[in-house]
N, C-alpha and C positions, 0 to 999 in steps of 0.2 A: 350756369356753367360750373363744371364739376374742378377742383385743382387737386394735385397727387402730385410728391416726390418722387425723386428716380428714385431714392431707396426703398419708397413700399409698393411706388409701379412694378418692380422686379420680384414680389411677392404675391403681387396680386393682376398680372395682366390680360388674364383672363375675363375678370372682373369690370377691369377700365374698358377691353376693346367691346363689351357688351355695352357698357354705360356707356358709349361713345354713336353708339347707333342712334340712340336718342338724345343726345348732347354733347356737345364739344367738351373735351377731358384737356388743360391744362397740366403741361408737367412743368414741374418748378425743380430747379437744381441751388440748393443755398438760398430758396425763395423767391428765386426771381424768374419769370417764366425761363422754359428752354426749349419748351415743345408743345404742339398740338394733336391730340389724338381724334381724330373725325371718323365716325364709323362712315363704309360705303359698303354694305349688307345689300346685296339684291342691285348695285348699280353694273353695268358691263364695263369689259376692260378699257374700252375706249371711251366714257365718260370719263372713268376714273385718270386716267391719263391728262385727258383735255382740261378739266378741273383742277386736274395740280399743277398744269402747265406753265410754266411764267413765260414763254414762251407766246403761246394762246393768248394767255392775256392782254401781253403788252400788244399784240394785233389787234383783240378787242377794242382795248381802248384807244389804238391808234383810230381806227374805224368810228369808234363812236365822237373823234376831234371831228371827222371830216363833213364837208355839208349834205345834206341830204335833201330831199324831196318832196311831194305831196305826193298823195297818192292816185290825186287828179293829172298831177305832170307827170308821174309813172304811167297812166291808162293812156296818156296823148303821144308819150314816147314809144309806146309797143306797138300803136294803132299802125 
């Protein structure tokens, strides 16, 4: 994982949103992180949305609390 300052991000962003495609780009402000830069090169708009969604998420993992099934009791349920 790549790290940059706001002050040379703002000289070279060009640079980071390419290095970003293949690695997560840390921005540090005073050193301490402050931001992530995540290339989505070639993803569509409604990945990219659903992905950065905290929204999405926090549904995921509500979903992934709850109980689930076998795949045998799935085939007996549809039957």
């Amino acid at each position: 994982m790549k790290t940059i300052s706001v002050r040379d991000l703002q000289k070279s962003v060009k640079q980071v949103v390419d290095s970003a495609q293949t690695d997560r780009v840390i921005v540090t402000r005073r050193g301490e992180p402050a931001a992530v830069v995540l290339g989505v090169e070639g993803k569509d708009w409604e990945t990219v949305v659903l992905e950065t969604s905290p929204a999405f998420w926090e549904l995921i993992e509500a979903r992934r609390r709850e109980p689930t099934i076998s795949s045998d009791e799935l085939e007996r349920r549809l039957k």
